[in-house]
C-alpha positions in Angstrom: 69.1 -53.6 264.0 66.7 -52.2 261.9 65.7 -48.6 261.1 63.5 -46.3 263.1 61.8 -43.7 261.2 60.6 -41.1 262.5 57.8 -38.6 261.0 55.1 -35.7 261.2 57.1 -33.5 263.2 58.0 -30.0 263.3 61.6 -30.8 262.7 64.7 -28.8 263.8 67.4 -28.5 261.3 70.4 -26.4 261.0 68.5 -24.1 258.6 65.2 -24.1 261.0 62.8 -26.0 261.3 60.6 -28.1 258.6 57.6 -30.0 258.9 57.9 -32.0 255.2 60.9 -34.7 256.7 61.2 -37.8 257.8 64.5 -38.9 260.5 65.9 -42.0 259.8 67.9 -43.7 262.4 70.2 -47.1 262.4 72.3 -48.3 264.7 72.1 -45.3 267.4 73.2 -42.5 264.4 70.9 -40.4 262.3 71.5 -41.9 258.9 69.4 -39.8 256.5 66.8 -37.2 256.4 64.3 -37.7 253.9 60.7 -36.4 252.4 57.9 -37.4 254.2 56.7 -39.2 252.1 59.7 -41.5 251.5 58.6 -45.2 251.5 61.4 -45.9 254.3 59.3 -43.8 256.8 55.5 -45.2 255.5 55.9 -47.2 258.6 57.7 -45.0 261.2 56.7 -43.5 264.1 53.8 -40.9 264.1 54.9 -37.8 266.3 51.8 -36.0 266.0 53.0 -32.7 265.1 55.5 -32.3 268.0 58.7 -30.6 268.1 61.6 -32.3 267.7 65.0 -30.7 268.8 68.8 -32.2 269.5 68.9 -33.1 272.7 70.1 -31.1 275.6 73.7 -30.2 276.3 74.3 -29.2 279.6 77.7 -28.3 281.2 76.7 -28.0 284.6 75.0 -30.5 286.7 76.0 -30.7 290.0 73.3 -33.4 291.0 69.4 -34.9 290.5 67.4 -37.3 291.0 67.9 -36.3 295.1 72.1 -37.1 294.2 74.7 -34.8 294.7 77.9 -35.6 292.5 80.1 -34.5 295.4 78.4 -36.9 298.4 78.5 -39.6 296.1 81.0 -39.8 292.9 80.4 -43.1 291.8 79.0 -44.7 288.6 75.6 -45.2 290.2 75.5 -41.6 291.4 76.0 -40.3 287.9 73.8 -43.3 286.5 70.9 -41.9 288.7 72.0 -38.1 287.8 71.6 -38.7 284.0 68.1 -40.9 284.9 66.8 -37.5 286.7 67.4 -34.6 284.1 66.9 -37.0 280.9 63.4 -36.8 281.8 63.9 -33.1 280.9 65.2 -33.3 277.8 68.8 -33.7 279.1 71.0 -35.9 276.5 74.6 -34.8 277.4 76.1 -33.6 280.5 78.5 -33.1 282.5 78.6 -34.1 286.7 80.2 -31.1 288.0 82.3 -31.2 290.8 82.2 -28.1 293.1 85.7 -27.0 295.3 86.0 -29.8 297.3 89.4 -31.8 298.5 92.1 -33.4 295.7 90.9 -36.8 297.3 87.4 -36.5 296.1 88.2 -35.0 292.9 90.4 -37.9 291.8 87.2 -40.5 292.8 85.0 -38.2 290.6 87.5 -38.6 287.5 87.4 -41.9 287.9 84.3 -42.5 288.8 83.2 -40.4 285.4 85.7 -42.2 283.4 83.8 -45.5 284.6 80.5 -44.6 283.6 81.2 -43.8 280.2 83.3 -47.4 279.9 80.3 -48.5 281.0 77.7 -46.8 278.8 75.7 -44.5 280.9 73.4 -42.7 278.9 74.2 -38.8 278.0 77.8 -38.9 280.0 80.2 -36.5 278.2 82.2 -35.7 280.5 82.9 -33.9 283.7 83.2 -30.5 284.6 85.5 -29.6 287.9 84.4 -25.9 289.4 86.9 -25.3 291.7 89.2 -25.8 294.3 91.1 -22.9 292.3 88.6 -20.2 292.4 88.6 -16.9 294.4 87.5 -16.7 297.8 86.2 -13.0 297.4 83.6 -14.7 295.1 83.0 -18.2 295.8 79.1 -17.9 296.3 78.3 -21.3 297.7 81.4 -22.9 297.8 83.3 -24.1 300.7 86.4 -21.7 301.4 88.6 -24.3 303.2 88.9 -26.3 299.7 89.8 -23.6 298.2 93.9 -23.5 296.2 96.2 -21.8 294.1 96.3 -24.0 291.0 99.5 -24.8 290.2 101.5 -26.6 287.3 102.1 -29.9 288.9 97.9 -30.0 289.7 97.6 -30.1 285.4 98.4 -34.1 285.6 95.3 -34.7 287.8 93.0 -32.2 285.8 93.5 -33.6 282.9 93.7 -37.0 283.6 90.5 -38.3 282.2 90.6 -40.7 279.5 87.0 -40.8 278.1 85.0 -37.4 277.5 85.9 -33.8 277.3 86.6 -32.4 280.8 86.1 -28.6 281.6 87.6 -26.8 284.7 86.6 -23.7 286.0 89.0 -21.1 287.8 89.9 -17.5 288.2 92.5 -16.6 286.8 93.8 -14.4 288.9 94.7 -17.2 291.4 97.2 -18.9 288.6 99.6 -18.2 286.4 99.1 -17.7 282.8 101.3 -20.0 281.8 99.5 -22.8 283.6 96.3 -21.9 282.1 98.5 -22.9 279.0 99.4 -26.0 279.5 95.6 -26.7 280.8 94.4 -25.8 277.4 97.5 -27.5 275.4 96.4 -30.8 277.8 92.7 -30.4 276.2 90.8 -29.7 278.7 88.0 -27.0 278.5 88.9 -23.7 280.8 86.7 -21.2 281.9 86.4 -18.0 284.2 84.5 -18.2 286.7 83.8 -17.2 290.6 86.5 -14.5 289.6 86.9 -11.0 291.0 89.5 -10.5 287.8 89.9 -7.3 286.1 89.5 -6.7 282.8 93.4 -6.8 282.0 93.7 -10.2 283.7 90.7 -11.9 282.3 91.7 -9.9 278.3 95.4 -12.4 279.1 93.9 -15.2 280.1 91.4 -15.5 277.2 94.9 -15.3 275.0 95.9 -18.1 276.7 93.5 -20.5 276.7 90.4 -19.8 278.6 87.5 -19.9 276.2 84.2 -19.4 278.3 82.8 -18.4 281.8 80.7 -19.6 284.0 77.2 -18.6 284.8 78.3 -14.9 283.4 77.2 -12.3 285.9 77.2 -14.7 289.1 80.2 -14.9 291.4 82.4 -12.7 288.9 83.9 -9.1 289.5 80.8 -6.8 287.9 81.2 -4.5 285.0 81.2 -0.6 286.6 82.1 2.6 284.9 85.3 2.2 285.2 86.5 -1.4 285.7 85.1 -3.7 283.4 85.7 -6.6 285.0 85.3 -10.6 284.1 81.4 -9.3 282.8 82.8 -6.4 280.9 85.7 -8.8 279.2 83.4 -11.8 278.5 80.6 -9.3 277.2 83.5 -7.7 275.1 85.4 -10.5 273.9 84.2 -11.9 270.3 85.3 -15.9 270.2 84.0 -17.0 273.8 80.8 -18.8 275.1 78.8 -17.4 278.1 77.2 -19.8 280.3 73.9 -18.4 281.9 71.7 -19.6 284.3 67.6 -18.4 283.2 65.6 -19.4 286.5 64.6 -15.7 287.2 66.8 -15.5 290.5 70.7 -16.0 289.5 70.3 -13.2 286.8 67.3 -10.1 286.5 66.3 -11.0 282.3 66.7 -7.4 282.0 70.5 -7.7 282.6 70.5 -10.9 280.4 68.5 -8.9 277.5 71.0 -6.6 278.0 73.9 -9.0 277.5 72.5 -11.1 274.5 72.0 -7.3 272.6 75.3 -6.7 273.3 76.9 -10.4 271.8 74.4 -11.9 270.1 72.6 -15.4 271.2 74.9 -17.2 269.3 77.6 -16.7 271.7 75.4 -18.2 275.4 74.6 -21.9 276.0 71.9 -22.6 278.6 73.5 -24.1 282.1 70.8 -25.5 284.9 73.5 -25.5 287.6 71.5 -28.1 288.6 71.0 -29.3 292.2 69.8 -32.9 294.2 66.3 -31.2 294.0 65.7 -31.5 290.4 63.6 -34.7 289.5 63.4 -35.4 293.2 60.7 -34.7 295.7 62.1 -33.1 298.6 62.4 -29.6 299.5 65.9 -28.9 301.0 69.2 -31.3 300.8 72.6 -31.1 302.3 75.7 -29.1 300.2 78.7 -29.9 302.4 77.1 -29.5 305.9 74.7 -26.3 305.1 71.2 -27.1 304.8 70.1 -26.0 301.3 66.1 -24.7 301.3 64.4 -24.8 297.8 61.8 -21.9 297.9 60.1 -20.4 295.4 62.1 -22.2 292.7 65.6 -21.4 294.3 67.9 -22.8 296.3 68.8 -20.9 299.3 71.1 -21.9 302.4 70.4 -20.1 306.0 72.1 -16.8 305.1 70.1 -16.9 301.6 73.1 -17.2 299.7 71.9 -18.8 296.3 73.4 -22.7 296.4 73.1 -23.9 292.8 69.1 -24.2 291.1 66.7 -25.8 290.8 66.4 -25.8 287.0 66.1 -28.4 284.2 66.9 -27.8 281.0 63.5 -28.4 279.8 62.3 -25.1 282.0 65.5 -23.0 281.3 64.4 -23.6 277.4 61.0 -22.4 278.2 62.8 -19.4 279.8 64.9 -18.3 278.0 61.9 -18.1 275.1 59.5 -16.5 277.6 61.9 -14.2 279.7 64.6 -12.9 277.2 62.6 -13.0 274.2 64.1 -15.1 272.4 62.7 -17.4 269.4 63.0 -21.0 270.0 65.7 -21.6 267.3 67.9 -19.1 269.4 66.7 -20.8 272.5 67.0 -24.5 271.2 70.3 -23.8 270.0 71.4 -22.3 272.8 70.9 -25.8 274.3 71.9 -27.8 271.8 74.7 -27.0 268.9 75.9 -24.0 270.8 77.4 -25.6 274.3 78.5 -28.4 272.2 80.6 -26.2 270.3 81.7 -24.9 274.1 82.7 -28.4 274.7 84.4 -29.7 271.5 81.8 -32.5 271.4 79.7 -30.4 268.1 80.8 -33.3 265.5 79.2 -35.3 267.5 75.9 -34.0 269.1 74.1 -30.6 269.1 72.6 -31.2 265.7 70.2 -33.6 264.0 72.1 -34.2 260.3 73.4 -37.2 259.2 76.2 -38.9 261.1 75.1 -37.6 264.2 74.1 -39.4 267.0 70.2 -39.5 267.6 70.4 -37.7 271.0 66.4 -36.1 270.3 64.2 -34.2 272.5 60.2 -34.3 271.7 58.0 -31.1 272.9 54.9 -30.7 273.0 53.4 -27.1 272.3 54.0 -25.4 275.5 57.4 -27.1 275.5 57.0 -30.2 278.0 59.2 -32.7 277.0 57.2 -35.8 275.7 60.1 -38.0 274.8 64.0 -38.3 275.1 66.5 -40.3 272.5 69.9 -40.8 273.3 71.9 -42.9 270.8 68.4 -43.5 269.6 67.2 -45.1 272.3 
């Protein structure tokens, strides 16, 4: 196969960006980053100027491309979920799997498992949200799949044999000692749709837990006087905070707020991404409720928030235009940062050398031009 150069772009580094560099890529990998006017890149692409950023890394993607992973958790499904969001920018993902019986869970192992055997672009994984959540704050999930998790269900969870799998729970609905052997098993664990308390969610972080899930949604609030899962995650110095910038799951003044208090460096953009996103329609089905996208949000009958309708493209643009952020911060917290989450940072997250050329072109307001994934 022979070398793709690319040049004249505003390039994205682990230092910041350059403009004076030329990417050089072989065999899917980024094999060297050289001057611009290296001979190697003479005849490489021309980008124009454009921005060029690692490609997205996004944890939760429930569906796309008018797919939901539950209705449908096949190879094909996830084939046409990947399709959908890598026209936003969208390089690695993971299907996520929202509380839903142990019958469909094991299909959407499986079926995840499958598609990376079989090479679908940007698969990394999958992440399971729920069944073993808390009922008190399971937002849109159904409360008849909802468990107790329990040792012997650490087999099935972390039964995947290709990818990183995370799993979110509360804590408070398990034992500490199963959130152990979770972790020990190597599977990603986070809080979320918790009503925890402080104390609860302080042990479980001891034992294994190591993010939380769209931080403020679905979690016990911080107050005065019980800190709660927001209080612990906002106070807790190794753990990432997932967070969902559409403008309706969280006010930007409360995630201003929360990125003063931690730092950027410690929150990876999440799209919680519904059927809608890179589809047409207006409303879709979420286990029998019809979902209504209005406004930009995704709303059932009650107006109880059912996922988004973000990309990862907009939630980049977002997060620089809503939380002031500069686009390093923003870019990273799409790129290096939730693949540090995921334990998939040697990997992708990064344009270096040795890296896989999973790339994302922008134009200056940010619309993706162009998407690489293994160079491609």
């Amino acid at each position: 196969m022979s070398t793709l150069a690319l040049r004249n772009m505003q390039l994205l580094l682990d230092e910041g960006f350059v403009r004076d560099r030329a990417l050089l890529i072989d065999d899917g990998r980024i094999s060297d980053i050289v001057a611009a006017d290296d001979p190697r890149a003479h005849d490489g692409r021309d980008l124009g100027g454009a921005t060029l950023l690692p490609g997205f890394v996004d944890s939760q993607v429930n569906g796309g491309g008018g797919v939901l992973f539950n209705d449908a958790p096949t190879v094909e499904s996830i084939a046409a979920i990947a399709a959908a969001h890598r026209r936003f920018g969208t390089t690695s993902f993971l299907p996520t799997l929202i509380s839903d019986d142990f019958a469909v869970l094991e299909r959407a192992i499986a079926a995840v498992d499958a598609a990376i055997v079989a090479g679908v672009p940007g698969v990394s994984g999958i992440h399971i949200e729920g069944p073993f959540i808390s009922e008190t704050r399971k937002g849109a999930h159904n409360a008849a799949h909802i468990r107790r998790l329990e040792p012997t269900h650490v087999r099935l969870l972390s039964s995947l044999q290709h990818g990183r799998t995370l799993v979110t729970l509360a804590p408070e609905h398990t034992s500490m000692e199963t959130i152990r052997l979770l972790a020990d098993a190597g599977v990603v664990v986070a809080a979320g749709h918790s009503n925890a308390s402080y104390a609860q969610i302080n042990e479980a972080l001891q034992h294994g837990v190591t993010g939380f899930t769209h931080l403020f949604n679905a979690m016990s609030p911080m107050l005065s006087r019980t800190p709660g899962v927001v209080g612990a995650a906002l106070h807790a110095r190794s753990t990432w905070c997932g967070i969902i910038v559409d403008g309706w799951h969280v006010d930007p003044v409360v995630l201003q707020i929360a990125l003063r208090a931690r730092g950027p460096e410690h929150f990876m953009l999440v799209t919680d991404a519904m059927p809608i996103v890179g589809s047409d329609a207006s409303e879709f089905q979420l286990q029998g409720r019809r979902i209504l996208v209005r406004d930009g949000q995704c709303i059932d009958d009650q107006g109880t928030l059912s996922g988004s309708a973000l990309d990862m493209a907009s939630a980049l643009r977002n997060a620089v235009q809503m939380l002031d952020l500069t686009l390093v911060e923003a870019a990273r917290m799409t790129s290096s940062q939730p693949a540090a989450f995921l334990g998939i940072d040697d990997e992708v997250g990064h344009i270096a050398p040795g890296y896989r050329a999973n790339l994302v072109l922008l134009d200056d307001a940010l619309n993706v031009l162009e998407t690489w994934i293994d160079g491609a």
